[in-house]
C-alpha angles and dihedrals in degrees: 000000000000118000085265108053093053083043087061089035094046084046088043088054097042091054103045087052083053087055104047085044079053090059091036095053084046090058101042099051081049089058092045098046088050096053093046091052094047086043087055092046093047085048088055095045095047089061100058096044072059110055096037086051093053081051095045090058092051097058088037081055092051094051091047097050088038093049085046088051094050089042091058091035084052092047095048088047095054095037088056082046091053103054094054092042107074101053086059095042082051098050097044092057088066089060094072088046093048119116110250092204096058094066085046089057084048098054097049091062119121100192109008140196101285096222089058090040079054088052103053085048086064088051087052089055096046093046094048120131096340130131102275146113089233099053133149104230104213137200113234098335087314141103144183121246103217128146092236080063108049092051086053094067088044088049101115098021091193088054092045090044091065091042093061095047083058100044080058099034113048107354099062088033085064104027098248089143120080118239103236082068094071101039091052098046088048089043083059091035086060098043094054103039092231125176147145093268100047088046103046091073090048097045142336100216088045086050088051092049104051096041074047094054088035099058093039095053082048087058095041086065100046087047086051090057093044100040089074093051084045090065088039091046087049091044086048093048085049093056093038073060096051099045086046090056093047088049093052091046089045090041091045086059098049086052092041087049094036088052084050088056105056092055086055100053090047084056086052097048091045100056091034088062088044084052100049094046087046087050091039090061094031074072096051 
């Protein structure tokens, strides 16, 4: 081979390697501009993982303080509840050990003791216009304190005695019992002086009933307190509902938008690679 020949040969391999570095350089800066565009996308996008995650645990925060709140408003509700329950519970326990026989006896009195006749009458207010077989009818918010009447709600004791138990039980728990009810019978209550050991000489079943009507006024009035932070406590749980539902839907679009980014950053890592091997022959 003359001078010349390898000269041409030497000229015809040099341009065919400057054309394969064009094509080289042409992919590379494909690669590169592919990788910057999916690197600018994944920056976007991680800042909005960012910034919805930042919201989610705000409202995951609000539920959680306002969980906490309801917790503590629940606990102060039920320990009001508990110091007036047991004496009812207590209470209600001696009617099943009451003498049936005592309110009989009772009941067959012509002319009473008038502190049990007075104690009746507190049974009359507090029976007054509620759900029960053994109610008071009264005219206009009104009734008449009689004896007739008032052995007419004793009538049938074994009858009156449930009732009682759910007039304790269920009808004060959920202030079915007007309220009118309680302040008269402890406005009577108070007048006469009545109370469990000035009637337990006089008459068992009369001592029963008025430790009954004075521990059920007492939790009246603490129902009365709580009922209000009951509704509160319902309103609140509405609204724990509400913020629970706003953290799963927030937290639902930082997982949705976290799981977007991964395949992002797998595109990135893809073409990145792709851009790295085509510079590194674009070297050799």
């Amino acid at each position: 081979m003359t001078g010349v020949n390898l000269l041409e040969v030497i000229q015809t391999t040099v341009a065919e390697l400057n054309e394969v570095l064009v094509v080289k350089r042409v992919e590379v800066e494909e690669k590169r501009k592919s990788a910057e565009d999916i690197e600018a996308v994944v920056k976007v996008e991680k800042e909005k993982v960012e910034t919805e995650s930042s919201l989610a645990q705000i409202e995951l925060d609000k539920a959680a303080a306002l969980k906490e709140f309801i917790a503590n408003k629940k606990e102060g509700i039920e320990g009001e509840i508990a110091v007036a329950m047991p004496k009812v519970n207590e209470t209600l326990a001696k009617l099943d050990n009451m003498d049936k026989k005592q309110v009989e006896f009772i009941k067959s009195l012509a002319s009473p003791d008038e502190k049990i006749k007075q104690t009746l009458y507190v049974m009359m207010h507090l029976f007054t216009d509620v759900p029960l077989n053994c109610s008071v009818k009264s005219t206009k918010g009104k009734i008449e304190l009689a004896w007739n009447g008032a052995k007419l709600l004793i009538k049938d004791p074994a009858k009156f005695t449930e009732d009682m138990k759910t007039f304790g039980k269920t009808l004060v728990r959920n202030t079915q019992v007007p309220s009118a009810n309680f302040s008269r019978a402890k406005k009577l209550i108070q007048e006469e002086g009545l109370s469990y050991e000035l009637m337990k000489p006089k008459s068992e079943a009369a001592a029963t009933f008025i430790e009954f009507a004075i521990n059920i006024i007492e939790f009246s009035e603490t129902m009365a307190k709580v009922g209000p932070m009951e509704e509160e406590l319902r309103e609140l749980s509405k609204k724990l509902a509400e913020a629970n539902e706003t953290a799963r839907v927030s937290q639902e679009k930082v997982d949705s938008l976290n799981a977007k980014l991964r395949t992002l950053i797998a595109q990135y890592d893809e073409v990145n690679g792709q851009k790295e091997m085509a510079l590194a022959d674009a070297k050799l």
